[in-house]
C-alpha positions as CSV (number, residue, x, y, z in Angstrom):
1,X,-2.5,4.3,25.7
2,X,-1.2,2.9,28.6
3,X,-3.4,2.3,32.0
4,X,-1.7,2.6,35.6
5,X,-4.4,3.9,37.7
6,X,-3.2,7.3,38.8
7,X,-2.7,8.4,35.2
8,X,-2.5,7.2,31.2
9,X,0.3,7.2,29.4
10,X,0.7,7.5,26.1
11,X,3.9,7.2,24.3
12,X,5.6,9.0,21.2
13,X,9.0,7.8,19.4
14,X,11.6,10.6,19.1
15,X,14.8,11.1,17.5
16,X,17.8,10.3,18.7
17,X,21.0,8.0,18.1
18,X,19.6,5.1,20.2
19,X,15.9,4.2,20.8
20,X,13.8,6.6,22.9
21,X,10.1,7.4,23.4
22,X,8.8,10.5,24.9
23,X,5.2,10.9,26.7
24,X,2.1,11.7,27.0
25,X,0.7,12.2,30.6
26,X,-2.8,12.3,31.4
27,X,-3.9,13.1,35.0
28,X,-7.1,13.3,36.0
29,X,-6.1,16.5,37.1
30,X,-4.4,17.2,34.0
31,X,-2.2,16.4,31.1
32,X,2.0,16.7,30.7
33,X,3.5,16.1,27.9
34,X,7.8,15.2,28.4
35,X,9.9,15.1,25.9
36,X,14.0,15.1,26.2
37,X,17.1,13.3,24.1
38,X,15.4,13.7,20.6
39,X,16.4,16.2,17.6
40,X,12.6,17.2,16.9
41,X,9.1,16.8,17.5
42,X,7.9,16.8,14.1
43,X,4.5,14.8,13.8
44,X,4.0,14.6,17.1
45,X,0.7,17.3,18.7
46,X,-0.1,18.1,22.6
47,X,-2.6,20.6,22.2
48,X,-3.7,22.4,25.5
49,X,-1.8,20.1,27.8
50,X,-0.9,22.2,30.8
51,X,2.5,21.4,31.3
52,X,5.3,20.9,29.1
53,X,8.4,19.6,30.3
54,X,10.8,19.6,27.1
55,X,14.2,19.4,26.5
56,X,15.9,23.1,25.3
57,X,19.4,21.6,25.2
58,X,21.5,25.0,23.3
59,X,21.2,28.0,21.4
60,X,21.7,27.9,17.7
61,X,24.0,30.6,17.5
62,X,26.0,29.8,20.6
63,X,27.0,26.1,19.4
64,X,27.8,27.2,16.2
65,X,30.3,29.6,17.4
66,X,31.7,26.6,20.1
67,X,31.9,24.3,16.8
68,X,33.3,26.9,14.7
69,X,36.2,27.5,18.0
70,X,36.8,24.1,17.9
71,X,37.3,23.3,14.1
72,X,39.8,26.3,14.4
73,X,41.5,25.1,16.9
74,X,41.9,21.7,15.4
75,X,39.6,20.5,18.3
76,X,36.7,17.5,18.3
77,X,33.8,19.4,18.6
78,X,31.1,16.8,20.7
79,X,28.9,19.9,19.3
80,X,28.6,18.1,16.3
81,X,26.4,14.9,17.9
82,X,24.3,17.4,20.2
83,X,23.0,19.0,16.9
84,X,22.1,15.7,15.4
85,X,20.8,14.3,18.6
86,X,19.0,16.7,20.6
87,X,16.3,19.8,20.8
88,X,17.6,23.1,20.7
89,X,15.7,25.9,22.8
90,X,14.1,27.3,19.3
91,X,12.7,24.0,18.2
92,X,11.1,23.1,21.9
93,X,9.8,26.9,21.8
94,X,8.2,26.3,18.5
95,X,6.6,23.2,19.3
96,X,5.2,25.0,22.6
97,X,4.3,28.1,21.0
98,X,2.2,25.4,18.4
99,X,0.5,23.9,21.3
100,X,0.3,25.4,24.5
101,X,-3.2,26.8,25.6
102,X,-4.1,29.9,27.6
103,X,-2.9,28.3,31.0
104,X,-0.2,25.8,30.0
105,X,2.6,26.2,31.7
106,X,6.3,24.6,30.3
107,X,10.1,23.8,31.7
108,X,12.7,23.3,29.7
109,X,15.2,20.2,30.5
110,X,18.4,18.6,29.6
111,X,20.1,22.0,29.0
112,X,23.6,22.3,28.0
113,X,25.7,23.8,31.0
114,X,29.0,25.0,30.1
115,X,31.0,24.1,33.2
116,X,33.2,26.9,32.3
117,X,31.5,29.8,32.6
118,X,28.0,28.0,33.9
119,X,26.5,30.0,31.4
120,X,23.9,27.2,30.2
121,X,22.6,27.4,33.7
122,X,21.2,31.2,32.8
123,X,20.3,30.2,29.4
124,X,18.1,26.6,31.0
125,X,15.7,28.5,32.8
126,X,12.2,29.3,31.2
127,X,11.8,32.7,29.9
C-alpha cells in the first residue's frame, strides 16, 4: 500500500500484452477500485468498495460475429488481440456482481466503439 496523503493506493497486476497494474483506491471517504487493459481479474477481490470503474471493452457474441465477418472476408481481424488482451462486459459484470455491496456504484471504461455505426457507444454505458 501506497501512502499520498489524500488517499492509499494499492496496486494489483493485470493481464495484458505489456505490463500493467490496476488499483486499489482508498479515500477516507471511500474506496474505488480501477481496472482497464487486462483480459481478467482472476485472484484479485474488492469487496464493498463503492465504486468500480472497470473496463467492459465488447460483447462476446458481437466480436465473434465481427471475427467470424472478417475471416470470411479474408480480412485481419484486430478482434483477435482484443480477446486476448482485454475485459469483455460479462467478465467485468461478474467480477462486480462478486463484489459490489448494497451501495456500490460501478462504470464501465475503455469500451469498444464501432465508428461505423457508434454502436459501442450504446453498448458502454452502465446498465
Amino acid at each position: 500500500m501506497y501512502g499520498y496523503g489524500i488517499c492509499n493506493v494499492i496496486p494489483v497486476s493485470l493481464v495484458h500484452n505489456v505490463p500493467n497494474c490496476g488499483y486499489k483506491i482508498h479515500f477516507p471517504a471511500g474506496k474505488v477500485f480501477y481496472a482497464t487493459d487486462t483480459n481478467n481479474l482472476n485472484g484479485i477481490v474488492a469487496r464493498h468498495y463503492d465504486l468500480y470503474m472497470i473496463e467492459a471493452n465488447y460483447e462476446d457474441e458481437e466480436i465473434q460475429r465481427k471475427i467470424a465477418e472478417k475471416q470470411a472476408a479474408g480480412e485481419y481481424a484486430y478482434e483477435m488481440q482484443v480477446l486476448r488482451n482485454h475485459l469483455s462486459k460479462a467478465k467485468c459484470n461478474d467480477f462486480i456482481y462478486k463484489n459490489i455491496g448494497p451501495h456500490g456504484r460501478y462504470v464501465y471504461l475503455h469500451c469498444h466503439v464501432d465508428h461505423e455505426s457508434r454502436e459501442g457507444e450504446r453498448q458502454c454505458a452502465a446498465d
